[in-house]
C-alpha positions in Angstrom: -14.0 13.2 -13.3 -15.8 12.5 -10.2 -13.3 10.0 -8.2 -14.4 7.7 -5.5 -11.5 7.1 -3.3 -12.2 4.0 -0.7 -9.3 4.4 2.6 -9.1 7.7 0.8 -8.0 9.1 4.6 -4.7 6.7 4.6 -1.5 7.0 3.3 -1.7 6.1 0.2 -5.6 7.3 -0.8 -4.7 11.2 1.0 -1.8 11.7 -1.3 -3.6 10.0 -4.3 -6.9 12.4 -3.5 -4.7 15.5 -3.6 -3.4 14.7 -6.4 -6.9 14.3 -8.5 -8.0 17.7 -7.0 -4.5 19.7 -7.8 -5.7 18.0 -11.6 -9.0 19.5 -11.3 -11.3 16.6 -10.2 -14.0 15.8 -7.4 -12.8 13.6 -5.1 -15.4 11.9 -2.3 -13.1 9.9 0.7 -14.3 7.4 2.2 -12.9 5.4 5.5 -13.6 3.9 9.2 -10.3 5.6 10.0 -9.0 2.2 11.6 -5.4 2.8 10.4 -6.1 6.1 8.3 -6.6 9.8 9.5 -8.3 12.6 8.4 -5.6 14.5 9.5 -4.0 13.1 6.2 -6.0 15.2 3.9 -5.3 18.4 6.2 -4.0 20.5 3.6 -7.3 19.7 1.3 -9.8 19.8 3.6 -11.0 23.0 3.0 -11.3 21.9 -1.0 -14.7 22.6 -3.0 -14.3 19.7 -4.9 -13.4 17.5 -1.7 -16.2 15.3 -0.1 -14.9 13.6 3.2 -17.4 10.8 4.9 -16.7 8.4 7.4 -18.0 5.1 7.6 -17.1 1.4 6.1 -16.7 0.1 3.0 -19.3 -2.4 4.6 -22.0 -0.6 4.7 -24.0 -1.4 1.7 -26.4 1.8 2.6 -23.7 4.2 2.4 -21.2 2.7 -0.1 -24.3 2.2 -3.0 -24.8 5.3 -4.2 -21.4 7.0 -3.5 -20.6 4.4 -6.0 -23.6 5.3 -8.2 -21.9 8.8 -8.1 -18.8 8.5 -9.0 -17.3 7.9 -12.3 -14.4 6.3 -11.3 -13.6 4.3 -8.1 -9.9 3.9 -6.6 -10.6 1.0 -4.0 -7.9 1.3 -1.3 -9.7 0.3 2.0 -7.8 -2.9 3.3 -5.7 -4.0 6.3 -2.2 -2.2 6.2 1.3 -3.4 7.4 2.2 -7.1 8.6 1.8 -5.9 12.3 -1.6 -5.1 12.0 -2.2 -8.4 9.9 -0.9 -10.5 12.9 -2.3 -8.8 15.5 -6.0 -8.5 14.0 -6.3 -11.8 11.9 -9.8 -12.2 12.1 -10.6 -8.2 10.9 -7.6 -8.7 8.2 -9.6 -11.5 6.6 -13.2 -10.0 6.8 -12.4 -6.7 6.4 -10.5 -7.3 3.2 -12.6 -9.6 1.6 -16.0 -7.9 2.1 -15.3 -4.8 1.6 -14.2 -5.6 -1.7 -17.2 -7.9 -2.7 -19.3 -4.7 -1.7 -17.4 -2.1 -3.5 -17.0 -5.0 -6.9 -21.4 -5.8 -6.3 -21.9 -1.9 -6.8 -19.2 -0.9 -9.6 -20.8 -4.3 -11.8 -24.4 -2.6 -10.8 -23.2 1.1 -12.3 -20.5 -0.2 -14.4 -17.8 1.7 -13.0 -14.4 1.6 -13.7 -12.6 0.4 -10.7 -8.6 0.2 -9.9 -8.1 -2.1 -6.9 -4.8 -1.8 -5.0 -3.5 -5.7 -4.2 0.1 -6.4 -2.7 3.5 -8.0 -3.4 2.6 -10.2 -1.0 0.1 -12.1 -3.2 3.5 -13.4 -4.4 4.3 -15.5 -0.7 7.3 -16.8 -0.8 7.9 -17.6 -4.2 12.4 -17.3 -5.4 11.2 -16.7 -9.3 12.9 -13.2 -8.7 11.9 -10.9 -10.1 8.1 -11.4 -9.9 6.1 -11.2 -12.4 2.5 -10.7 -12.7 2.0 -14.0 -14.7 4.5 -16.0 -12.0 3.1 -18.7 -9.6 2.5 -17.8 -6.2 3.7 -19.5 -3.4 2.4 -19.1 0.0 2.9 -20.9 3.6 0.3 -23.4 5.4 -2.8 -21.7 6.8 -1.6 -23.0 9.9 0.8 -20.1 10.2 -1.7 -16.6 9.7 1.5 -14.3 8.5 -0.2 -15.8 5.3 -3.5 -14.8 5.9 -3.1 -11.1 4.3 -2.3 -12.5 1.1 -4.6 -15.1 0.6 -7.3 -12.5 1.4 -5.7 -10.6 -1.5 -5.5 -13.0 -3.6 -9.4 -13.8 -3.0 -9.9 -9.9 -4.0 -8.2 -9.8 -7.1 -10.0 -13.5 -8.2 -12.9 -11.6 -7.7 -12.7 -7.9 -9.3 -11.0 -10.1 -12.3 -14.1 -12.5 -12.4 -16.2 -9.2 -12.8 -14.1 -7.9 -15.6 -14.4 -11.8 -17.5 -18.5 -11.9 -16.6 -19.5 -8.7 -17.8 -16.7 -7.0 -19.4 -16.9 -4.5 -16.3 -13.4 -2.3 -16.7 -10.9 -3.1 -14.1 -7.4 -2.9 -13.2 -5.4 -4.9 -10.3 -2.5 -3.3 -9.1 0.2 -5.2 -6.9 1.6 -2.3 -5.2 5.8 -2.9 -3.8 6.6 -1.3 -0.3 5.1 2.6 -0.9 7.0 4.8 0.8 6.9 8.5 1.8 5.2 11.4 4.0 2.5 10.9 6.3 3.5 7.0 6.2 3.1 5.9 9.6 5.3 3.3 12.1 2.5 2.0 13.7 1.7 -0.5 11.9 5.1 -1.9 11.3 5.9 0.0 7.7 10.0 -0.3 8.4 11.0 2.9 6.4 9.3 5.0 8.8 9.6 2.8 11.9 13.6 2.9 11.4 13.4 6.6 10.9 12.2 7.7 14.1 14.4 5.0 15.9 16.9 6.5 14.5 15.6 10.6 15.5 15.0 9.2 18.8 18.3 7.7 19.1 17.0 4.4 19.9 18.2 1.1 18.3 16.8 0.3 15.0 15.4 -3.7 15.3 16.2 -5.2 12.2 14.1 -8.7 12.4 16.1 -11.8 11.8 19.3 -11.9 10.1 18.7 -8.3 8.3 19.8 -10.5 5.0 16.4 -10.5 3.6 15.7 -8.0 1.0 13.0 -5.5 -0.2 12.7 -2.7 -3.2 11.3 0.7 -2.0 9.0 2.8 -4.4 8.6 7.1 -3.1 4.5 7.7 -2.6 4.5 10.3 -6.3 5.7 7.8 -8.4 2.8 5.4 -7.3 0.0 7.5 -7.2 1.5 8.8 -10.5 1.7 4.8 -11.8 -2.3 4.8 -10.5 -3.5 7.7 -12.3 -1.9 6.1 -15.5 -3.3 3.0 -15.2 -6.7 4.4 -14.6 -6.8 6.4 -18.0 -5.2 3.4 -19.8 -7.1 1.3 -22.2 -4.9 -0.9 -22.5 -4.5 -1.8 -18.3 -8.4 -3.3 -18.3 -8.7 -6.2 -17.4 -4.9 -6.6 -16.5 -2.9 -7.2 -13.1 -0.3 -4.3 -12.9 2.9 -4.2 -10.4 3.6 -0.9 -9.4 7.3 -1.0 -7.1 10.8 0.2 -7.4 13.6 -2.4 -8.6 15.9 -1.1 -6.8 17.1 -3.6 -3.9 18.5 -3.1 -0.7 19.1 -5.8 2.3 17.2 -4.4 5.4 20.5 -4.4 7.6 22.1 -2.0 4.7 18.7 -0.4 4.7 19.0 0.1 9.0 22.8 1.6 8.0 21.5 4.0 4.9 18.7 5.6 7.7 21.2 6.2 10.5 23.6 7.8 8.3 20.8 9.9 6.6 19.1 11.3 9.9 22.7 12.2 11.7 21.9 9.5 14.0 24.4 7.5 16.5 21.9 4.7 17.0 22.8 1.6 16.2 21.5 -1.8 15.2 19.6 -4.8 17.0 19.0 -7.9 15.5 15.7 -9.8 16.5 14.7 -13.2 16.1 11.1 -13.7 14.5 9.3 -15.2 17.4 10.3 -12.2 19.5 9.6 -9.5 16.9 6.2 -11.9 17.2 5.0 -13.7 19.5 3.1 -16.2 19.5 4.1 -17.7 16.3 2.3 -17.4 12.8 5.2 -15.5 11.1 7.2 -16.3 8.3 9.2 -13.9 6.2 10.5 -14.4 2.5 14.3 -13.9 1.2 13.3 -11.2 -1.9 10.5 -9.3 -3.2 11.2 -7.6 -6.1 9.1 -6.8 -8.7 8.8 -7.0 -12.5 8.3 -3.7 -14.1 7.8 -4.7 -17.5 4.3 -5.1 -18.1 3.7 -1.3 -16.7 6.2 0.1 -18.7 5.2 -1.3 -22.4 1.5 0.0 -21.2 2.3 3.1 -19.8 5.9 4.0 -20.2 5.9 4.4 -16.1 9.3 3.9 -14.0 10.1 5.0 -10.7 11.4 7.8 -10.6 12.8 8.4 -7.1 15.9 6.3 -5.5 16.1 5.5 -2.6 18.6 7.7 -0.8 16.1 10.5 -1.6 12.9 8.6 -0.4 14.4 7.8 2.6 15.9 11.4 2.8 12.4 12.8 2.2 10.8 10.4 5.4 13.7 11.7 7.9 12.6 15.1 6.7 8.7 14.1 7.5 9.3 12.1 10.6 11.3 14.8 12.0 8.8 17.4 11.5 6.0 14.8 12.7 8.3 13.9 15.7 9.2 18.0 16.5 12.9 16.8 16.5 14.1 18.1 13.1 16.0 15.8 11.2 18.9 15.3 13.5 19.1 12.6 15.8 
């Protein structure tokens, strides 16, 4: 299989590429390398079977007939982290949307196959825990653009399904739950890795709020092993697909479980929303944890990894990013 891989140079896309070429595919990379890195695909670079091109999802010249090449397309390219999503609102939105209505104009031309990576957050604010892929949604006033991110996803996944009812063209919308793991970086607010080097650097880990709210945690190989699965499916076309951990943890227990595992004396600060952003525009919800249901009476997928061990394997990866080991 020839595998087109769209923000194949981010977190997710790098370790989801290597793992197509380990199974003996081709694998072409695309991405603008605003939030993703070459670097990322390091240990592949040198692959026969690896293509890496820079350049937008955006630009219908170059997009077109690396679609027209490829048999199956993974599209990744989108806005990462909620940081990023308040501090660019204007790229989150255009970025998002476009890029998919190019990548979904070419796949219906070629009739590819495409797997299109949404978010939990397409689930706002909804309390009909856990969430299931059928539930309402439930999302803020525009007013406030926290809530811009998911709308934009939302938009995407109206779309590739609209494709999939018009022409039958074989898709599969995955809502992916907090992925976690190596080469995830803190700079766009993922709070895994953004307590972990707080906590190397023996600096205080900011837990946003009252730390009460709660999120579930899934280890990078057991999504890209959920997307592979999906992708040979049958039975996922057409379907929207959450791909998570259930396992639940409150972010101040999460802040205590990080300092413990990196041999860290830091300690805790709280921090009220409109501090941890400013300006306004952010609002958080109580839960998010998903449904895994669906994916495991298609597939028979469940997460494999818990979360002392993801977090464990992070500390481990941040260290060596950091040159600090994994004490702190």
């Amino acid at each position: 299989m020839h595998a087109l891989i769209t923000g194949g140079a981010g977190f997710v896309g790098s370790h989801l590429a290597e793992t197509l070429l380990a199974d003996g595919h081709r694998v072409t990379v695309i991405d603008n390398l605003s939030t993703g890195s070459f670097a990322n695909l390091a240990a592949v670079s040198a692959h026969p079977e690896l293509r890496m091109i820079f350049g937008s999802v955006t630009e219908s010249d170059l997009l077109e007939p690396l679609i027209r090449e490829a048999d199956m397309i993974f599209h990744l390219a989108s806005a990462v982290g909620v940081q990023l999503v308040m501090e660019r609102p204007v790229e989150t939105i255009e970025t998002t949307f476009h890029g998919t209505d190019a990548v979904m104009k070419f796949a219906s031309r070629y009739r590819k196959k495409v797997v299109f990576t949404s978010t939990s957050e397409v689930y706002g604010k909804s309390e009909d825990v856990p969430f299931s892929e059928d539930g309402d949604r439930l999302e803020g006033p525009t007013t406030l653009h926290r809530w811009a991110y998911a709308c934009a996803k939302a938009l995407d996944e109206f779309l590739v399904l609209a494709h999939h009812k018009k022409s039958g063209l074989p898709v599969v919308v995955v809502r992916l739950f907090n992925t976690v793991g190596p080469r995830q970086s803190s700079q766009y607010g993922m709070v895994i890795p953004r307590f972990v080097e707080a906590a190397l650097l023996g600096r205080p880990l900011l837990v946003y709020g009252d730390g009460a709210q709660t999120r579930c945690f899934c280890h990078i190989q057991d999504v890209v092993r959920a997307l592979l699965l999906v992708a040979q499916k049958e039975s996922c076309v057409g379907k929207v697909i959450n791909v998570g951990n259930d396992e639940e943890v409150t972010i101040e227990s999460l802040a205590g479980l990080v300092i413990k595992a990196a041999g860290s004396r830091s300690g805790i600060q709280k921090v009220p929303y409109d501090q941890a952003f400013p300006g306004g525009g952010f609002e958080d919800m109580q839960r998010r944890v998903p449904s895994l249901k669906r994916i495991a009476e298609l597939t028979g997928w469940k997460p494999q990894i818990r979360l002392e061990a993801i977090v464990a394997d992070v500390v481990k990866d941040r260290g060596e990013y950091l040159g600090l080991g994994t004490g702190g």
